[in-house]
N, C-alpha and C positions, 0 to 999 in steps of 0.2 A: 260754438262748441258747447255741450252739453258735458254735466257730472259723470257719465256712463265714458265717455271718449277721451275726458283728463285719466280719468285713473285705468284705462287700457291703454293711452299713454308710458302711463307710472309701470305697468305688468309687464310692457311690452320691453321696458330699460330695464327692471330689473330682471326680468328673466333672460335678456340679452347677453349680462354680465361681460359686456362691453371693457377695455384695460381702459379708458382713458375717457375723461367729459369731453375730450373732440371726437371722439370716436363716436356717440352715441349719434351726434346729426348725419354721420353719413352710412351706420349700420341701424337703424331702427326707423322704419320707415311711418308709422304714425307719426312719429315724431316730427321726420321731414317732411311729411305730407302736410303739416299742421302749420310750418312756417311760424315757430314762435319766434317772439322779439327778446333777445336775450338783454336783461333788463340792469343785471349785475353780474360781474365773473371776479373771482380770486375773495371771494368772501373764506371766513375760517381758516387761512393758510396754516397747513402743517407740513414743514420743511425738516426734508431728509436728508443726507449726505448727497444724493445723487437722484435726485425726485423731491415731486413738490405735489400734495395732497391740496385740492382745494374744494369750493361750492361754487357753481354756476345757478343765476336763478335764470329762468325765463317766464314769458308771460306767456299766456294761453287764455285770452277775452277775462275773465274777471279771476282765471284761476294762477296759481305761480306754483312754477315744479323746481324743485331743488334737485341737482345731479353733482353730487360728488365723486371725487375719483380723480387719478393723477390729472394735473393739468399739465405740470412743466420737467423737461428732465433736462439735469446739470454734466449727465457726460455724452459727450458723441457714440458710444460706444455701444450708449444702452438702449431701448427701446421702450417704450409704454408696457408692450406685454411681459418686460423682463422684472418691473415692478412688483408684478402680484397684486395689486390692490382691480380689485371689479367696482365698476361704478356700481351707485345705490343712486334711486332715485325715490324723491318724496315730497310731500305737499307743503308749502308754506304760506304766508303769509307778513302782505307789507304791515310795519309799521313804522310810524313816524318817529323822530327823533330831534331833537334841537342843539346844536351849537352857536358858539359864541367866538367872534371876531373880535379884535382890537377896533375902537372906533377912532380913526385919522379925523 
């Protein structure tokens, strides 16, 4: 995948304005066409009475797309699209970070 097909990727989500980060793999078809490996999900949670905001990253060969927007909803009642929130999507980038264990 080449810099021209990530970010027609990225045009393709956000002008989809898709209600939810599962919604985007089955309505945006570059996207499913691309077969990215979703590398991290529920990154940034921001939790609502009845919905849950988060970031999904995935990869795409050396690039990584961020797609936020509802991920989780808390009543039976409601729906992804009774939210309001449109996914956004946008370019990131890993980096490393270190933690520290008890050592037994």
């Amino acid at each position: 995948m080449n810099r021209e097909e990530f970010e027609a990727i990225i045009k393709e989500i956000n002008e989809a304005k898709c209600c939810s980060v599962h919604a985007v793999e089955e309505e945006c078809n570059l996207f499913y066409e691309a077969k990215p490996k979703c590398v991290k999900s529920g990154l940034d949670v921001d939790k609502h009475r009845w919905y849950e905001v988060s970031t999904s990253v995935y990869a795409f060969g050396e690039w990584f797309l961020g797609v936020r927007g509802a991920s989780d909803l808390f009543s039976e009642e409601m729906d992804f699209d009774d939210c309001g929130i449109k996914t956004i999507a946008f370019e990131m980038e890993a980096q490393q970070s270190t933690t520290y264990v008890s050592k037994k």
